[in-house]
N, C-alpha and C positions, 0 to 999 in steps of 0.2 A: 572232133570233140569241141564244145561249147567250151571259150573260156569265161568265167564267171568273175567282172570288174568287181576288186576294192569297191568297196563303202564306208562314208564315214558319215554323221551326221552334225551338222552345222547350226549354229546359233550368230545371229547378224544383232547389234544394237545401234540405232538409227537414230540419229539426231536430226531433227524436221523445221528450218525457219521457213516460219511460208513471208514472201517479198507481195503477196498480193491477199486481199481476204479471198479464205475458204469457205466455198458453202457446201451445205451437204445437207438436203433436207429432212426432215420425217414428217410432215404435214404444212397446211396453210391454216394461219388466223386471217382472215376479209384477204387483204391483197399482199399478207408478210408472210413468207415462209419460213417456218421456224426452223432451227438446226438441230440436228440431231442429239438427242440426251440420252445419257443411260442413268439408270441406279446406284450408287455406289454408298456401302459403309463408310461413313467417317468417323474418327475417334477423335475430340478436340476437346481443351479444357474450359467447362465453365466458367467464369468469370464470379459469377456470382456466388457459387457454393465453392469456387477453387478443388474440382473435382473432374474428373474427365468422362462425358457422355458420348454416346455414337447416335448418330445423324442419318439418314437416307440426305445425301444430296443426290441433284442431279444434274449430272457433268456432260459439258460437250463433247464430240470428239469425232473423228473421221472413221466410217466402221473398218473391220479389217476386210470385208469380203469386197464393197468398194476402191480400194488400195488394190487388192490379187488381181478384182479385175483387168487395173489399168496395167499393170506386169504381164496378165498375160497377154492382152493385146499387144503390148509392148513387143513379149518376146515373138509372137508371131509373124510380127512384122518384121525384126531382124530375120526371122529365117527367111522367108518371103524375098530380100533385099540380099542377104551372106549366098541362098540358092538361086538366086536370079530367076527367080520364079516368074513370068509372064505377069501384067493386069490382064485381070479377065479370064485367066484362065485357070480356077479353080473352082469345082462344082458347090451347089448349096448345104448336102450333106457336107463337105470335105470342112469346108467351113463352119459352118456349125458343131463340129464336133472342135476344131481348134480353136477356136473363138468360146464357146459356150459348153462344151465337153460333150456335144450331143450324141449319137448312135457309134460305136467304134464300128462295127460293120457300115453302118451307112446306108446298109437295106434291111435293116430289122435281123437278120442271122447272128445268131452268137459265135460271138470269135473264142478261140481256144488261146491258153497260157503264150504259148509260144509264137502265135501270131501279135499277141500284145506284146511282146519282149520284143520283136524285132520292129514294131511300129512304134516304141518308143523307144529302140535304137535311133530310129530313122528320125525322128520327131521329138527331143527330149523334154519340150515343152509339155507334153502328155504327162508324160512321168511326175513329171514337178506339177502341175496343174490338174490331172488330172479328166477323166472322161467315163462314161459308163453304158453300157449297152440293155439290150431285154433279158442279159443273163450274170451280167458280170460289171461289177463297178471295181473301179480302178480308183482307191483313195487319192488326192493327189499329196505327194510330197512335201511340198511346200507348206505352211501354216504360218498365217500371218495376223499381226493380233492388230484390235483396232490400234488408231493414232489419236494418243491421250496428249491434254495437255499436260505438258510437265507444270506442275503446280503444287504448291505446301499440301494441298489435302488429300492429293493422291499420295505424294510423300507421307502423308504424315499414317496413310491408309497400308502403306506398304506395298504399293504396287510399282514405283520405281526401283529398280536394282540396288543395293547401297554397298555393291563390292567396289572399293576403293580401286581398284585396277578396272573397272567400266563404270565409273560412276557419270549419271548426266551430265551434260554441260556446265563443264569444267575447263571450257575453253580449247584452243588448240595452238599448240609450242609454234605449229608450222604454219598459221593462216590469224595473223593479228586480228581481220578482220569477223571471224568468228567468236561470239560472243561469249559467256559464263555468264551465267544467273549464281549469284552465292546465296543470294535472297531470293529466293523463286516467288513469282508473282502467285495471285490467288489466279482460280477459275474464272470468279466472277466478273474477273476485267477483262478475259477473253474473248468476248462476242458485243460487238458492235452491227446497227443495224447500214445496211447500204441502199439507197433512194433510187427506183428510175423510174422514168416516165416511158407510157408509150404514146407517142405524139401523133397528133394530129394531122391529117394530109393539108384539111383546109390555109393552117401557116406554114407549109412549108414549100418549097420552091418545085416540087412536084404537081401541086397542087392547079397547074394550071394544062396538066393532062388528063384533067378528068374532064368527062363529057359535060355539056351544059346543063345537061337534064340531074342530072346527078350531083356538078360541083350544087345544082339551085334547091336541091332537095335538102342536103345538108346547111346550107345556109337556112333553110324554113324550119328544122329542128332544130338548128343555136337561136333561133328565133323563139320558138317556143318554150325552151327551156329557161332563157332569159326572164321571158313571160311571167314561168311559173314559179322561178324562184325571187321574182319581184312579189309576187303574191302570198309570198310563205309556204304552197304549194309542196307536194313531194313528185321529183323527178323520174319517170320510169326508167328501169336499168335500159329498156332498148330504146327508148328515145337517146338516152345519153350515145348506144352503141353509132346508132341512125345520127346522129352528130357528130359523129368520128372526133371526138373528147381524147384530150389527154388523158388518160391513165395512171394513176401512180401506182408502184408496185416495190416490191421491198422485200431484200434478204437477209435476212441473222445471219452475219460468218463469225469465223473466229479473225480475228486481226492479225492485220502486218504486224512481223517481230513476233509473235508470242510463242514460246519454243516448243515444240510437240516433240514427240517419241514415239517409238512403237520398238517391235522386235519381229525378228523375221528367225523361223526355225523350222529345219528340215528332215525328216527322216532320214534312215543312212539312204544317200545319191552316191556315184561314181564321180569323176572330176570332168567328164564332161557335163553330167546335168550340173555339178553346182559351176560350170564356166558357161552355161545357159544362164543361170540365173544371174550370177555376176554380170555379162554381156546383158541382160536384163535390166539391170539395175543400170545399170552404167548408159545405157543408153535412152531411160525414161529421166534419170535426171540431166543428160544432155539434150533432150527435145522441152528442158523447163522443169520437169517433176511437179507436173500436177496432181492435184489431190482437189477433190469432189466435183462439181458443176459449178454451171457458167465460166467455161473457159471460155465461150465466143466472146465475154463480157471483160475478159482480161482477171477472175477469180485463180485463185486457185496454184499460183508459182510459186516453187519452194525451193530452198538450199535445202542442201541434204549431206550429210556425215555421218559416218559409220563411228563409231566413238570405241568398240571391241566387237572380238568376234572371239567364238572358241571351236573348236572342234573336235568331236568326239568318237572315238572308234570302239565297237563290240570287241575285233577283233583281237585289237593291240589291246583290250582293257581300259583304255586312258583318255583322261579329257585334259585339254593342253589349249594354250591361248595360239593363235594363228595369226600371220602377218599375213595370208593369200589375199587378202584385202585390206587394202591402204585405206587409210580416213576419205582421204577424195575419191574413195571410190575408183579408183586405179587397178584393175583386174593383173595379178599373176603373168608377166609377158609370157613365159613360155608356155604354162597352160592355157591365154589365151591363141596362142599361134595355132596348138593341138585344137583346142574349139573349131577355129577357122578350116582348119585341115580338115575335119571329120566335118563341117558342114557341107567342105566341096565334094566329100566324098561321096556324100549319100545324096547331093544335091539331081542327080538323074534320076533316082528313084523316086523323090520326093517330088517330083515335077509330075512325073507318069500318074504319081499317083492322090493327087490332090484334083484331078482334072480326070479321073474315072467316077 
């Protein structure tokens, strides 16, 4: 007989400082890529008639399906690392469905109830994240909302919590070094642009590996180019390219310091998927807790604090505030040991079967 795991369902509220700018695009102006905006109602009062109107602004923020991603790549890798999984030895379906949710068969066959029960036994990153087949989608658990900046106008919009027992950044008793905003900043200070260049081989110390024929070609285009803009001339783009030109290029982030949120909430899980997700969390903010691109470029590091959590049972009726997760992100020791336990457990099957 199947024993059928307790569920309860979890609510996480995240406090977000990023230590480096965020990028996160949704298109390019010439050589700036812009940051991502959404639409939001604002309710603010006029000045002028002392009356209060509502506004479309539009607000930065980090989406929440970019964030899930980097989680579940996250948790894949601790299992990957907790199963001593081989490099190299997992096939390209196997992958793709964990990485990206792709086929649960793997060959195009629909899998039945009970075969996804037991492969997200085995795998509870599925569960929480979610996969889908030619016959059968698998919602995943997990629900992650974008990363807003905590600011007066989303306040003032009502999209930050305002239960005194999880209110935002209000500081914390145990870490001096974490901040409180009592005056939260506006939106509009949050995005600053950041400058790079992409350099030129001819000044740079590499430059004396290119062949003759070739360093002398590009010298006869900074040639020409010089020419043409003594002349008042217009430069063609590929002469400039054919002159191996600096480049400038430029990204909208949101700024160091400026405190972001989100929430993270789950349908009813068992307490090993939510000691996945925990061991999830906990281990994307110890490899940095990045948030969007240009991490090669050093974009993107964040502190991160849990500020409440609550948890909620069908079962018992009741929704109760939870300690199983510490503000630092400190996972449950003894349900993390159970985690660990039940990863070694299934860590032979999970080998056999990532590499069919």
């Amino acid at each position: 007989m199947t024993t059928i795991p307790s569920r309860r369902s979890h609510t996480l509220f995240v406090e977000i400082l990023p230590t480096q700018p965020i990028t996160h695009g949704q298109g390019n102006n010439g050589n700036e890529q812009e940051i991502l905006r959404r639409p939001f109602m604002i309710s603010r009062v006029n000045p002028t008639i002392g009356e209060s109107e509502s506004f479309i602004e539009e607000i930065p923020l980090i989406s929440g399906a970019s964030f899930r991603a980097k989680l579940r790549q996250r948790a894949l890798l601790n299992d990957v690392e907790m199963m001593n999984v081989p490099a190299g030895s997992i096939t390209k379906d196997k992958l793709r469905l964990l990485v990206k949710g792709g086929h649960l068969g793997g060959d195009g066959k629909a899998m039945n109830l009970e075969d996804v029960r037991r492969l997200c036994e085995m795998s509870p990153l599925l569960y929480l994240f979610g996969a889908m087949d030619d016959s059968l989608r698998l919602t995943g658990a997990l629900k992650v909302d974008s990363v807003y900046p905590y600011c007066r106008e989303l306040i003032a919009a009502g999209l930050v919590p305002s239960s005194d027992s999880f209110g935002f950044w209000q500081g914390d008793p145990n870490d001096p070094t974490w901040p409180a905003f009592d005056s939260p900043p506006s939106y509009v200070d949050a995005v600053s642009t950041v400058q790079y260049y992409k350099h030129d081989m001819g000044g740079s110390a590499v430059s004396r590996l290119l062949s003759t024929g070739d360093r002398q070609q590009i010298e006869d285009k900074q040639a020409l180019i010089t020419a043409l803009q003594a002349t008042g001339k217009k430069v063609d783009k590929e002469d400039r390219r054919e002159a191996n030109e600096s480049m400038p290029h430029a990204f909208q982030s949101i700024i160091a310091g400026f405190p972001m949120f989100t929430i993270l909430r789950t349908d009813p899980i068992t307490d090993m998927e939510f000691a996945c997700l925990i061991a999830t969390l906990a281990a994307w903010k110890q490899h940095g807790a990045h948030l969007g691109g240009a991490e090669a470029k050093g974009h993107g590091h964040c502190r991160i604090r849990i500020a409440g959590s609550f948890t909620s049972s069908a079962a018992e009726n009741s929704v109760q505030a939870t300690e199983l997760v510490a503000p630092s992100l400190s996972p449950d020791a003894a349900l993390f040991e159970a985690f660990k336990a039940n990863r070694e457990a299934h860590a032979e099957g999970f080998r056999a079967w990532v590499a069919q």
